[in-house]
C-alpha positions in Angstrom: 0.0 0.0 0.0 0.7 3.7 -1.0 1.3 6.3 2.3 -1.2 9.2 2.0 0.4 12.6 0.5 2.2 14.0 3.4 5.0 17.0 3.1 9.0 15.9 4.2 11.0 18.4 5.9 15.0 17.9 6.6 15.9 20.0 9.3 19.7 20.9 9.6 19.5 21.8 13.3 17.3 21.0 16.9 16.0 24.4 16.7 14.7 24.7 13.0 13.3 21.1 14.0 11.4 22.3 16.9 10.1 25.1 14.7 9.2 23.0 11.9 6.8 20.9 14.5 5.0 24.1 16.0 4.6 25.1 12.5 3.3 22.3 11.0 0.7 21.6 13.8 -0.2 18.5 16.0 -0.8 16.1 12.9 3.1 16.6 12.0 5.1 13.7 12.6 8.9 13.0 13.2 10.8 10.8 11.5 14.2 8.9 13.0 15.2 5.5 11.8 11.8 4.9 10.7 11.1 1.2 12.0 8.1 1.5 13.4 6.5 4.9 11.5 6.9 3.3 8.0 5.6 0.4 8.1 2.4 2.3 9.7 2.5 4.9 6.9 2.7 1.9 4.4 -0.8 0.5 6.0 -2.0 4.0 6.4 -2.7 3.7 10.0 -1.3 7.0 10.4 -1.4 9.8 8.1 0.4 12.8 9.1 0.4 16.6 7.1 4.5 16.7 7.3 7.2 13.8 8.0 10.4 16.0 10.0 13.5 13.6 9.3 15.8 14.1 12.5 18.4 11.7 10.4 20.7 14.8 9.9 20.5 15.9 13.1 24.1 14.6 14.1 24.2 16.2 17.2 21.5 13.5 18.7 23.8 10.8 17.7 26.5 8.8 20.1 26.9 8.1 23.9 28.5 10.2 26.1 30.5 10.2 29.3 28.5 13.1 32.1 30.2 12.4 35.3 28.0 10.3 37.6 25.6 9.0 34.4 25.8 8.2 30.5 23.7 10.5 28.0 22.6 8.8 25.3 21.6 10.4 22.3 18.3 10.0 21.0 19.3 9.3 17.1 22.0 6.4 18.6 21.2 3.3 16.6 20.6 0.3 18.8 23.8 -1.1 17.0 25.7 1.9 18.3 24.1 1.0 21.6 25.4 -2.4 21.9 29.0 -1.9 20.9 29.4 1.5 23.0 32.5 0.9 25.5 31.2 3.0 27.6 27.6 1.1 28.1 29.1 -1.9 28.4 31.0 -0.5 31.3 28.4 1.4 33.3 24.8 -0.2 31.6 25.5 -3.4 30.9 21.9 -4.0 31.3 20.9 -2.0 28.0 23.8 -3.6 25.9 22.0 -6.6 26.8 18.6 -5.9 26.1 19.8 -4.2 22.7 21.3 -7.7 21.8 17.7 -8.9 21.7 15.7 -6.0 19.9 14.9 -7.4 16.5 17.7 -8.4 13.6 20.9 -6.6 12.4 19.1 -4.9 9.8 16.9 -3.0 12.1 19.6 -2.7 14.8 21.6 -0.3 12.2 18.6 1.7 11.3 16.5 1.6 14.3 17.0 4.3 17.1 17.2 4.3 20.6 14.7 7.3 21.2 13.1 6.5 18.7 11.9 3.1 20.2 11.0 5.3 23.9 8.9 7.7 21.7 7.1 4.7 20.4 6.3 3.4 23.6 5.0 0.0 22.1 4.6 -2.0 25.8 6.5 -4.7 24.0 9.2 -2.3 23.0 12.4 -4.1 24.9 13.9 -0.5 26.0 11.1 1.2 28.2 11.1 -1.5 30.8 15.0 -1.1 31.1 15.1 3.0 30.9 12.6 2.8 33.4 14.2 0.4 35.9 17.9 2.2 35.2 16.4 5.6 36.4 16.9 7.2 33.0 15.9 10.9 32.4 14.5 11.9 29.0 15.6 15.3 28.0 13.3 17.1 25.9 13.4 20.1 23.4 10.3 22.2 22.3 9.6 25.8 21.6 9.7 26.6 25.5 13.1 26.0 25.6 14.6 22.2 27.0 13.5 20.3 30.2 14.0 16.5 32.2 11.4 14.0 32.3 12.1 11.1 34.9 11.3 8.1 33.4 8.7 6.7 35.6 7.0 10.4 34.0 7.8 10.0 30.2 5.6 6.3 29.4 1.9 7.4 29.6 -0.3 4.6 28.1 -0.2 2.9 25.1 2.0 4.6 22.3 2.0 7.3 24.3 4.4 9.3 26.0 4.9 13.0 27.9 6.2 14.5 24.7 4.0 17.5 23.4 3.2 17.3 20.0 5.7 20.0 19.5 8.6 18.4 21.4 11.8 16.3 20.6 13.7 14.0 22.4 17.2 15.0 22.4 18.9 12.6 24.9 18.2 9.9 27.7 20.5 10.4 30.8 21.4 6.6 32.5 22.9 7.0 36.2 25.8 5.1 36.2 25.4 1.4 36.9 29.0 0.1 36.8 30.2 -3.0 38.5 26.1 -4.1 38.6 25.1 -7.7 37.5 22.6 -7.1 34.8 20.3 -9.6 32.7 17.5 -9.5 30.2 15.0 -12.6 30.3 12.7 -12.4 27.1 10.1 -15.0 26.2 9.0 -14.4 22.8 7.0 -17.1 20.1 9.8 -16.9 17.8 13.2 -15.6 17.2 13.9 -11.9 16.5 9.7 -11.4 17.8 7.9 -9.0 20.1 7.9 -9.9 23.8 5.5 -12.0 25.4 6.8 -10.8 28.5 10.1 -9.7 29.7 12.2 -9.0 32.7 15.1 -6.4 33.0 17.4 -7.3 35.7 20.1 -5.6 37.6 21.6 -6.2 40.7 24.8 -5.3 43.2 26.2 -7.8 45.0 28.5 -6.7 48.1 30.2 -9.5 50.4 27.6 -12.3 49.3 24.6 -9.6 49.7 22.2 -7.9 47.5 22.8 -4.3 48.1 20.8 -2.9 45.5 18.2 -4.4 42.9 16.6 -2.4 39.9 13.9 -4.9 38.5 11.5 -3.6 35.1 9.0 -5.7 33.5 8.1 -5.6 29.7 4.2 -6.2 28.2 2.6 -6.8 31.0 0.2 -3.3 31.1 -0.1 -0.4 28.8 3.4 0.2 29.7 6.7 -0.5 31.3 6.4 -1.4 34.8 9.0 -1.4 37.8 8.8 -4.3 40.2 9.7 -2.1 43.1 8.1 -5.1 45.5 10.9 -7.4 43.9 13.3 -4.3 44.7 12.5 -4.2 48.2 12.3 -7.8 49.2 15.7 -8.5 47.8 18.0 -5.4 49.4 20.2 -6.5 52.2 19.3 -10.6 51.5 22.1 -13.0 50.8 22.7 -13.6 46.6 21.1 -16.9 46.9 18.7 -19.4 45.3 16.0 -18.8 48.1 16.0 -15.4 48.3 16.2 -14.9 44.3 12.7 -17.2 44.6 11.0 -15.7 47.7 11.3 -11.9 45.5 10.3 -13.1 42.6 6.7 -13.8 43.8 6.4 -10.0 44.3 6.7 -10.0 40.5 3.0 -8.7 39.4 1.1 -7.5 36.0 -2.2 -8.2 37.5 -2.9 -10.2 34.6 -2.8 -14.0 36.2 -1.4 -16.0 32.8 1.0 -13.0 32.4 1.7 -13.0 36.5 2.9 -16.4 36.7 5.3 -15.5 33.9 6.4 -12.2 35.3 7.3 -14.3 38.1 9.3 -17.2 36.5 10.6 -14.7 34.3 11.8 -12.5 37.3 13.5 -15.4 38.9 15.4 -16.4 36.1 17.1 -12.8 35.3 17.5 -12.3 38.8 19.5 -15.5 39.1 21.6 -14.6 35.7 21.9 -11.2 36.9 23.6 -12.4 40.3 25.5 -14.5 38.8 27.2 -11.7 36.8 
């Protein structure tokens, strides 16, 4: 199928971006690595008035080193994602969950904002970003601003971002040293979660210091397992404990609770084990 007539604009800078969106009006759209608004413009579920390609917008691309946190540009490719030195060393959780997003193909043209923007629930990066303690920061005609974000993922394909705003970067506290582990159950390879389990822990002299537990597709969007959190803090890194936390694990969904909860306790047990 044909996309319905819509006008493309290649902004060379953020700013003539941001302008080009207030201009245009709410039933603009912008564009990134275009895996997820193409194939909807191909079926015409979605029809905007204007397509605004961000692909030239360098400045949005690459990780960077900010002190106590990574900030990771929003037009990063998930490929860029999972070779970065510098998230292997401080997120290993999100080099991890990149490994599973899709195929190669998508991984070089996908991007990493561009998935959060999405906000499909089965998107493997919002359940992540949200247990890491990301920040998304955010560009409109006001000027720029932080969204925490436990803030940013509304509902369904829908986030905080104003119909005039870009995301410019996501800021990751620091995470280095931490256990990490992704558990996906999906129908077939290469497929959209089922349900999934982001997993990162610290271990300190046999002891769970610290836990940061998000679960993907089991609501309208990412959810963190804070119960999971809490039970596990200050227990010893073992088999029992790993279980006993795990049943915290909940979507309030029962088929899709007793997976969260299997699911839980098998990252958890991968993460621990480093």
């Amino acid at each position: 199928m044909i996309p319905a007539e819509f006008k493309y604009l290649f902004p060379s800078t953020v700013d003539e971006a941001v302008r080009m969106l207030a201009e245009e009006g709410e039933d603009a759209k912008v564009i990134a690595g275009g895996q997820s608004l193409v194939p909807v413009l191909r079926m015409r579920l979605a029809a905007p008035t204007a397509l605004i390609d961000i692909g030239g917008l360098t400045e949005l691309t690459g990780v960077r080193d900010d002190g106590d946190s990574l900030l990771i540009g929003a037009m990063t490719t998930h490929y860029e994602v999972q070779r970065d030195h510098l998230v292997q060393d401080h997120a290993l959780l999100l080099r991890l969950v990149t490994d599973t997003i899709a195929d190669p193909q998508i991984r070089h043209r996908g991007t990493f904002g561009g998935s959060l923007c999405h906000a499909d629930p089965a998107g493997d990066l919002l359940a992540p970003v949200l247990a890491l303690d990301a920040v998304m920061i955010i560009a409109g005609p006001s000027g720029r601003r932080e969204v925490p974000a436990a803030e940013f993922f509304v509902d369904y394909f829908t986030t905080a971002l104003a119909p005039d705003e870009i995301l410019l970067d996501v800021r990751v506290p620091k995470y280095t040293g931490w256990g990490a582990h992704y558990e996906k159950l999906n129908r077939v390879a290469q497929a959209w979660s089922i349900v999934a389990v982001a997993a990162a822990v610290q271990v300190r002299d046999g002891a769970i210091s610290a836990a940061r537990v998000g679960l993907t597709n089991v609501g309208s969007g990412p959810l963190r397992a804070t119960g999971v959190e809490a039970a596990l803090v200050g227990q010893p890194a073992s088999a029992e404990a790993i279980s006993e936390a795990a049943l915290r694990a909940s979507s309030g969904d029962g088929y899709k609770d007793n997976l969260a909860r299997v699911l839980t306790g098998r990252a958890l047990t991968a993460a621990v084990a480093g």
